[in-house]
C-alpha positions as CSV (number, residue, x, y, z in Angstrom):
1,X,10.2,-2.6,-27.1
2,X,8.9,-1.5,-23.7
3,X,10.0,2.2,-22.6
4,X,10.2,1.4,-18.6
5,X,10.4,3.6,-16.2
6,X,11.3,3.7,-12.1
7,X,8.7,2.5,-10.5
8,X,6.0,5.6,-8.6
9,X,7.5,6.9,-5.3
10,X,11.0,5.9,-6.4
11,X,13.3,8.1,-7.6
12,X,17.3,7.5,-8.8
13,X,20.2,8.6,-7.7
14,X,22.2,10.2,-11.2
15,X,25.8,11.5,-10.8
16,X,25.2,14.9,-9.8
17,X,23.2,14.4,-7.0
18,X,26.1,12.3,-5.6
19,X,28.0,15.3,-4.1
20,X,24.9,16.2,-1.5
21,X,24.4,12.6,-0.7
22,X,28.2,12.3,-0.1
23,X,28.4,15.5,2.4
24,X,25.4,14.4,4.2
25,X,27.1,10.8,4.9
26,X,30.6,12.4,5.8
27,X,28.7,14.6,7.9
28,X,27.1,12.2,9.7
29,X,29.5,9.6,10.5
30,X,32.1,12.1,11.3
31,X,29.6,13.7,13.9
32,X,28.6,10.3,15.0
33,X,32.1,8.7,16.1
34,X,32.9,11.8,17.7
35,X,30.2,10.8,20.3
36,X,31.6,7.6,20.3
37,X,28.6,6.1,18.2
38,X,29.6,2.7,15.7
39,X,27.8,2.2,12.1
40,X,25.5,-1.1,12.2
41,X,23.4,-1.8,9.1
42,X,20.6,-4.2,9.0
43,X,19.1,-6.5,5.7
44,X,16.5,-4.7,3.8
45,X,14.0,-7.1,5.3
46,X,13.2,-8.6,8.5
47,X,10.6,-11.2,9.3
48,X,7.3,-9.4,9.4
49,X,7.2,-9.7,13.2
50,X,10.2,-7.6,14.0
51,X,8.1,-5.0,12.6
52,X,4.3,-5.7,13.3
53,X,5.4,-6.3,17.1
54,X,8.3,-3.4,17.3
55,X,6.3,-0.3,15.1
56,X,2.9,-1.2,16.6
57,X,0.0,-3.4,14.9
58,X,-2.3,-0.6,15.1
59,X,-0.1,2.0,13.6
60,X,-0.5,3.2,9.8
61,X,3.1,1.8,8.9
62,X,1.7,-1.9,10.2
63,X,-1.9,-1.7,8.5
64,X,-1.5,0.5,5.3
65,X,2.5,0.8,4.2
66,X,4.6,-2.2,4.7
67,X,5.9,-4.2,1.7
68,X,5.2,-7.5,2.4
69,X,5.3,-10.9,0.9
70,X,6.0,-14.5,1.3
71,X,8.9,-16.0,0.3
72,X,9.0,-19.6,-1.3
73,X,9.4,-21.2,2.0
74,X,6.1,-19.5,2.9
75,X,8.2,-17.1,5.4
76,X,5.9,-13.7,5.9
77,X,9.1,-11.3,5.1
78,X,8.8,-7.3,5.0
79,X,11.0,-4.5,3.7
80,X,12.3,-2.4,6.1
81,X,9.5,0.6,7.4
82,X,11.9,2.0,9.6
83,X,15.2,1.6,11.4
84,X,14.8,1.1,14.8
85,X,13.3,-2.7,15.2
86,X,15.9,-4.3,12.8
87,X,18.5,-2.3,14.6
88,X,17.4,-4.0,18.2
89,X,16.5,-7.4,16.5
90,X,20.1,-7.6,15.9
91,X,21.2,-6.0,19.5
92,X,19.4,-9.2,20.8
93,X,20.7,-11.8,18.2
94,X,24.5,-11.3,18.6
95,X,23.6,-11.3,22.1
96,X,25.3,-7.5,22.6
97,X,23.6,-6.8,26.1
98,X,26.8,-8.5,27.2
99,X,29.1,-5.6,25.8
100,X,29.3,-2.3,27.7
101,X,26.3,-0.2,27.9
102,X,25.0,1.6,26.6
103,X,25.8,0.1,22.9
104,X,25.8,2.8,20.4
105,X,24.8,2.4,16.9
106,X,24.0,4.9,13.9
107,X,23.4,3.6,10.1
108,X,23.8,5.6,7.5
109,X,21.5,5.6,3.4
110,X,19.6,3.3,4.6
111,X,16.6,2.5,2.3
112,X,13.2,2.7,4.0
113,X,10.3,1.2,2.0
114,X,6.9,2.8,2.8
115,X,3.3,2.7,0.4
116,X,2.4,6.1,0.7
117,X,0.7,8.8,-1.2
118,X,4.3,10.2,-3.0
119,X,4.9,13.7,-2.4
120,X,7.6,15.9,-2.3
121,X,10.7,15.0,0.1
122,X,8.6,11.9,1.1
123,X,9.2,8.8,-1.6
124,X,8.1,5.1,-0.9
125,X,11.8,4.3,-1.0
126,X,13.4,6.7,0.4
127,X,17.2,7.0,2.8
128,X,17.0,7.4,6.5
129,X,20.5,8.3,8.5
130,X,20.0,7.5,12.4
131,X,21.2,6.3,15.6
132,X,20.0,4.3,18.6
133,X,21.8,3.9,22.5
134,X,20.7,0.9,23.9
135,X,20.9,-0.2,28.1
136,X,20.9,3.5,29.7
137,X,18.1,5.0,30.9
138,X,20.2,8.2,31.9
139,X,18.2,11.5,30.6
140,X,21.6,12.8,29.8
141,X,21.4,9.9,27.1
142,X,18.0,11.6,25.8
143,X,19.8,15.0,25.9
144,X,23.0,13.7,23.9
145,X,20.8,12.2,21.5
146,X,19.2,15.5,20.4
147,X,22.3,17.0,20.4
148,X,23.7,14.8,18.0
149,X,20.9,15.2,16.0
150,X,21.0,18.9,16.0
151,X,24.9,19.1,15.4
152,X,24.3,17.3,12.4
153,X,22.1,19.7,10.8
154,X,24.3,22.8,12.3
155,X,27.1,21.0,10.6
156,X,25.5,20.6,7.4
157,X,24.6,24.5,7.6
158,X,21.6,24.4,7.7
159,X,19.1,27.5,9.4
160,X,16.4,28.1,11.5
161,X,15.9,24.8,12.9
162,X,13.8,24.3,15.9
163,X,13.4,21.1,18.3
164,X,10.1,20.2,18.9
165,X,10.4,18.4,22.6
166,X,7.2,16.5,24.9
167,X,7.2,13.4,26.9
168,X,4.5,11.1,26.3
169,X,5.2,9.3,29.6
170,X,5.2,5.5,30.2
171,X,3.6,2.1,31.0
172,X,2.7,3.5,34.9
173,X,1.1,7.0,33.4
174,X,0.4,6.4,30.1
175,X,-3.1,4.0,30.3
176,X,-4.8,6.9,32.5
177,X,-3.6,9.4,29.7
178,X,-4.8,7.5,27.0
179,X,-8.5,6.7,29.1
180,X,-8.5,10.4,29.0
181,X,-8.2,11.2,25.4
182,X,-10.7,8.1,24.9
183,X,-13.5,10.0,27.1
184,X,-12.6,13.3,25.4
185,X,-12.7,12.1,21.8
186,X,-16.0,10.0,22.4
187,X,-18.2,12.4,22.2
188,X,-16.3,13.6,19.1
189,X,-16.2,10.5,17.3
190,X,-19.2,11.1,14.6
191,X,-17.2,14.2,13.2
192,X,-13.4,12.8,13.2
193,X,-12.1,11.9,10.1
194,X,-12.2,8.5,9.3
195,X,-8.7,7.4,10.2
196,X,-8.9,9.1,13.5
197,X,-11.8,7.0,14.1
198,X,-10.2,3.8,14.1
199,X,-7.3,5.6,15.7
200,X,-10.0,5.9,18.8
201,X,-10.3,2.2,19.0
202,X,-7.1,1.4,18.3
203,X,-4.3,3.6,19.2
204,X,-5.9,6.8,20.9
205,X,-2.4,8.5,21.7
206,X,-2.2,8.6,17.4
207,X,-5.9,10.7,17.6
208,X,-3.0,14.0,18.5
209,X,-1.0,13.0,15.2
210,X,-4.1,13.5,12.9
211,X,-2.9,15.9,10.0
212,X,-6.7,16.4,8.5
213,X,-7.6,20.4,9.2
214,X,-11.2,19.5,10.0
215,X,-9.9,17.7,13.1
216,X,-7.2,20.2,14.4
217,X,-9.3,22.1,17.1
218,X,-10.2,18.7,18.5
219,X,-6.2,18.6,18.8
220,X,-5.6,22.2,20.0
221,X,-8.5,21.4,23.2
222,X,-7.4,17.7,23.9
223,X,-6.1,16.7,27.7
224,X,-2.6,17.5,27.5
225,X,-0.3,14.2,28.5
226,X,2.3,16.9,30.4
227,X,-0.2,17.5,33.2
228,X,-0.9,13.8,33.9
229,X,3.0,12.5,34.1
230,X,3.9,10.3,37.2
231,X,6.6,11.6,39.2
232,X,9.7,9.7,37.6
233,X,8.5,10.6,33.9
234,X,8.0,14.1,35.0
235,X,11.2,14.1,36.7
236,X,13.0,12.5,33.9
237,X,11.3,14.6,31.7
238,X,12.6,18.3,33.9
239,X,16.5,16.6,34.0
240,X,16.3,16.1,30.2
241,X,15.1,20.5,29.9
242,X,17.8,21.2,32.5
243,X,20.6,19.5,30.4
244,X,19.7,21.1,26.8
245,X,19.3,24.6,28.9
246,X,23.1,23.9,30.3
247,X,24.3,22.7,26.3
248,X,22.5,25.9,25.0
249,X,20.1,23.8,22.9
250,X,16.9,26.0,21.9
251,X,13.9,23.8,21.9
252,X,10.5,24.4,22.3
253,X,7.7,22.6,24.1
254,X,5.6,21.3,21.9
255,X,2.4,19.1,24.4
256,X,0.7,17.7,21.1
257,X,4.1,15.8,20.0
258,X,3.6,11.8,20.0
259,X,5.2,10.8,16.9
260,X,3.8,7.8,14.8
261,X,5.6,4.5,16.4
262,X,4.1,2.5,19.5
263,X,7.3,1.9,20.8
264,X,7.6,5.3,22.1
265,X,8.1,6.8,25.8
266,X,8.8,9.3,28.0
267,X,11.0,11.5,25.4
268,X,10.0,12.1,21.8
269,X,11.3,15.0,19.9
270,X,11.7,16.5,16.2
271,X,13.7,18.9,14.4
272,X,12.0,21.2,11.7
273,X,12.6,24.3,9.7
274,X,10.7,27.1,10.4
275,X,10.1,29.7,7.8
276,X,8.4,32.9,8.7
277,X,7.6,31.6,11.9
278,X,5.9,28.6,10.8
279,X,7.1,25.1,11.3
280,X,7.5,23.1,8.0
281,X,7.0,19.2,8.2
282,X,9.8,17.2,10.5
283,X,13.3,16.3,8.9
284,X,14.3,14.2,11.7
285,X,12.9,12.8,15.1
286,X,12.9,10.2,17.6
287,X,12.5,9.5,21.4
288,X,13.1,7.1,24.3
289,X,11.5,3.2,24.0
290,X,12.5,1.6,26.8
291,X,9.7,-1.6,26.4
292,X,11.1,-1.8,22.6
293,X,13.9,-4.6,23.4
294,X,11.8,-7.1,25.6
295,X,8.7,-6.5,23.2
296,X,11.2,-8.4,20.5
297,X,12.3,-11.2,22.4
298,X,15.2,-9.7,24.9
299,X,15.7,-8.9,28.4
300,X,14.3,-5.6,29.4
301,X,16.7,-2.8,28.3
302,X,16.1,0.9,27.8
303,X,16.7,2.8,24.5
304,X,16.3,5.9,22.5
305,X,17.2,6.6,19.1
306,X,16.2,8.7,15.8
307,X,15.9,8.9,11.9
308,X,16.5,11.3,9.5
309,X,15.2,11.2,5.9
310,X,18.3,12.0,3.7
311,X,16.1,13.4,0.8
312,X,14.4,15.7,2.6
313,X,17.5,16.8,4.4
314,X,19.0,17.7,0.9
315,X,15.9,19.4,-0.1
316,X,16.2,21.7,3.0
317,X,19.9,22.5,2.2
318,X,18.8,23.0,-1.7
319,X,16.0,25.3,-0.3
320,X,18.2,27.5,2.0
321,X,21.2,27.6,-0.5
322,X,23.7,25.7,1.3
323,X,27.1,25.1,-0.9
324,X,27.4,21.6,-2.4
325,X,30.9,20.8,-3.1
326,X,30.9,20.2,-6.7
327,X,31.2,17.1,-8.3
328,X,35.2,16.0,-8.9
329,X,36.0,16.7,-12.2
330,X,38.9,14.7,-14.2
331,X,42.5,16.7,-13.7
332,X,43.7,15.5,-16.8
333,X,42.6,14.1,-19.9
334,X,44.8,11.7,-22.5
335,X,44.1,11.6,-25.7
336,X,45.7,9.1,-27.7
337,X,46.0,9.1,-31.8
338,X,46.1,5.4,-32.6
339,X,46.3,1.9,-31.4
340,X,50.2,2.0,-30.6
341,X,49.8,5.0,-28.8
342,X,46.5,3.5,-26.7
343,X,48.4,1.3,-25.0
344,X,51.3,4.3,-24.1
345,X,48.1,6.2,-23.2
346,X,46.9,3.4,-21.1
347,X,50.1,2.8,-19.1
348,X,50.1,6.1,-18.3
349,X,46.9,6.6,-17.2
350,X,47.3,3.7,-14.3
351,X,50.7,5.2,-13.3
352,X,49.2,8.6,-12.7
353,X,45.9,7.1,-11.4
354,X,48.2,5.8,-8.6
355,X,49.5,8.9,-7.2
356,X,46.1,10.4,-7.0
357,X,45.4,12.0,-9.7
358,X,42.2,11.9,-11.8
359,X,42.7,10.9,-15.2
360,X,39.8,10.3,-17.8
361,X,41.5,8.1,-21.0
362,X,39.9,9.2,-24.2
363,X,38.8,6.0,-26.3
364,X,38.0,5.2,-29.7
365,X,39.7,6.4,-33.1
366,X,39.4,10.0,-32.9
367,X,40.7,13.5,-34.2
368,X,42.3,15.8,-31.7
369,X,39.7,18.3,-32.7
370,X,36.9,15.5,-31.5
371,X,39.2,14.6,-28.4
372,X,39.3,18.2,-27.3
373,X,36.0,18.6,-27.3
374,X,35.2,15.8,-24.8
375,X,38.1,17.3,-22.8
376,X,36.4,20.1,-22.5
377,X,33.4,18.8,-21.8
378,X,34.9,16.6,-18.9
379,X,36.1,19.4,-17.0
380,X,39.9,18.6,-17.1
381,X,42.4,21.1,-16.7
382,X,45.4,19.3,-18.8
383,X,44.9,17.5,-21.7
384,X,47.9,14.8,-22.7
385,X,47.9,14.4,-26.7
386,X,50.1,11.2,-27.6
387,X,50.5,10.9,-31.3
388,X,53.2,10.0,-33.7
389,X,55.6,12.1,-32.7
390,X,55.3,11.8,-29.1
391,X,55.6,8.0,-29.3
392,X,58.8,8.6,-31.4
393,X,60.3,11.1,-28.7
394,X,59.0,9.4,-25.8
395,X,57.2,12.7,-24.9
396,X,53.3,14.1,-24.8
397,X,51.9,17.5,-25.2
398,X,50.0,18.9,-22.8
399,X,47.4,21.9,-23.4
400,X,46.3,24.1,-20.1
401,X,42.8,24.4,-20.8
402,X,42.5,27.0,-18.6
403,X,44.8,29.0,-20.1
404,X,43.6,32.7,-21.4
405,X,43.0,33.1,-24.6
406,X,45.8,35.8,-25.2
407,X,48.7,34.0,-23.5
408,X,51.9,33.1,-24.6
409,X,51.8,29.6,-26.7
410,X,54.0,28.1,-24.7
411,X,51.9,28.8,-21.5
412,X,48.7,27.5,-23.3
413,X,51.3,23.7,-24.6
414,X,54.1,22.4,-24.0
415,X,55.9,19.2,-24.9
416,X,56.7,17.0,-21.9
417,X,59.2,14.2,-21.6
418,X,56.9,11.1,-20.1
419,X,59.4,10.1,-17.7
420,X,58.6,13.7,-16.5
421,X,54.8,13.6,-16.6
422,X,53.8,12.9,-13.1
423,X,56.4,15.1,-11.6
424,X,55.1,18.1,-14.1
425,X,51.3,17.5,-13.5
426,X,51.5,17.5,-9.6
427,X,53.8,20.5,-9.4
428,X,50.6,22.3,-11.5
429,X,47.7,20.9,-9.8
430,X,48.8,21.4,-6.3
């Protein structure tokens, strides 16, 4: 028979993981619709063009990472790279420019589905949390954004986050910006790696995303975008600064930040750790795209938004030792002796089930000794033993397993009336 295994860059989600993944979501939607934001989520895949056209065809998502295929009506169809496009494809479709703007949307687990070299924190399915505010252009939009974004984290716990902050200008500044890097990275061309390369040809603003070392001073001299801003992008850009100053935000300038998607302007930021004074790699970012909605089909409507990879965000609490609530364990256990008592122990279970207490039923024909030990095991505090004699007294015995050892043996069991069971077990477990 075949041993299978998940498939590379995968990864699954077992049982006691689910605590982190469950704080993160609370988190997040709690810290959402207190800023009036409303959960949307999108199919898993689009038609290819929502992406091609939103991420950028010259981008590494578009030529090198999307799942693609054709479906048997010949449809080109593509799992979901990111967040954003699907998110606006459906702003347009249900025709939501009408509503009050700005519309304000966050998602929550999403699955992302990337071909990439696997590494740690990065998977080619991984979870993305995120938001987008779509028809403001109001830089105290931007502003709220990253806030949002770093209340998250702060509520989460986690430490010594920075935001990363630059505006990479728009459609009026942009082109002379980018003509500029193009005669600066000319010259340069024969030693860039060879991504950057067709970066040059392609999508010159991606030459200041290069990761390779070799290419890094390149970086460090390049024209800086900051100096060449027209006056509204630099003014949008200052108004944005003065409202994190007022909030009490710390960010730092950071000239070389682009991020990886096309439909990026004016604001783009990231949040990262930083660990001796060194920045680790990005567990959340976004920016402004105001061309994003016309580029898919709608009227033109300005937008900003971010993601957040969920694995890597419970890596970083793993690695700073932030408290996971532990996973719920079963508050009492019943173990029933027999067939006629199974169906006592079943009726039971349901009744107590109902007024919100966790009950694990013990199955199968087993011995006490064989049912305490999977008690224990479970975690419960009470354990409900129906045999014989409680089916002829219409009673159970329940054991405190967290009794000590050397108390009294009425303090470790004692026999209950059923009638009596739910009223007993609540007044015990609070």
């Amino acid at each position: 028979m075949p041993h299978f295994k998940s498939v590379q860059g995968t990864r699954d989600i077992l049982p006691k993981d689910a605590m982190a993944w469950r704080m993160i979501e609370r988190a997040v939607s709690e810290t959402c619709e207190r800023y009036g934001y409303q959960r949307i989520e999108t199919p898993l895949f689009e038609e290819t063009g929502v992406f091609a056209r939103g991420v950028g065809e010259g981008t590494d998502i578009v030529e090198k990472e999307m799942y693609t295929f054709k479906d048997r009506s010949e449809t080109s169809l593509t799992l979901q790279p990111e967040g954003t496009a699907g998110t606006i494809r459906a702003y347009i479709e249900h025709g939501m420019h009408t509503l009050p703007q700005p519309v304000k949307f966050y998602y929550l687990r999403t699955p992302i589905f990337r071909y990439e070299r696997p590494q740690k924190g990065r998977y080619r399915e991984h979870h993305q949390f995120g938001c987008e505010a779509l028809g403001e252009s109001d830089p105290a939009l931007d502003a709220e954004m990253i806030a949002l974004l770093w209340d998250i984290y702060q509520r989460l716990g986690a430490r010594d986050i920075v935001i990363q902050l630059n505006s990479i200008g728009d459609r009026t500044c942009r082109p002379a910006y980018i003509q500029a890097l193009v005669d600066y990275y000319t010259p340069l061309q024969d030693d860039l790696c060879d991504d950057c390369k067709v970066r040059l040809l392609k999508n010159p603003l991606r030459l200041l995303d290069c990761k390779e070392p070799r290419d890094q001073p390149k970086i460090a001299a390049a024209p800086k975008i900051a100096d060449r801003l027209c006056e509204p992008c630099a003014a949008h850009f200052t108004a944005v600064r003065e409202l994190l100053d007022a909030m009490g935000l710390p960010y730092t300038i950071n000239p070389l930040l682009v991020r990886g998607l096309d439909y990026y302007t004016r604001t783009v930021f990231e949040l990262a750790p930083e660990q001796s004074g060194r920045r680790q790699s990005a567990i959340g970012g976004g920016g402004r795209y105001d061309g994003l909605v016309e580029l898919l089909g709608g009227k033109p409507t300005p937008g900003i938004g971010f993601g957040s990879g969920m694995e890597r965000a419970i890596d970083l609490l793993e690695q700073q030792g932030v408290a996971i609530p532990p996973t719920p364990t079963p508050q009492v256990y019943i173990a029933p002796l027999g067939a006629t008592a199974r169906a006592v122990a079943s009726v039971l279970a349901q009744h107590l089930r109902a007024t919100d207490l966790r009950v694990q039923l013990g199955f199968g024909e087993r011995s006490v000794k064989a049912h305490m030990r999977t008690a224990n095991a479970s975690g419960a505090r009470f354990v409900a033993l129906i045999g014989a004699d409680e089916l002829a007294n219409d009673t159970m015995t329940i054991r405190d397993m967290a009794a000590s050892p050397d108390a009294a043996e009425d303090q470790k069991q004692v026999n209950v009336p059923r009638s009596e069971a739910t009223i007993w077990l609540k007044s015990r477990l609070g």
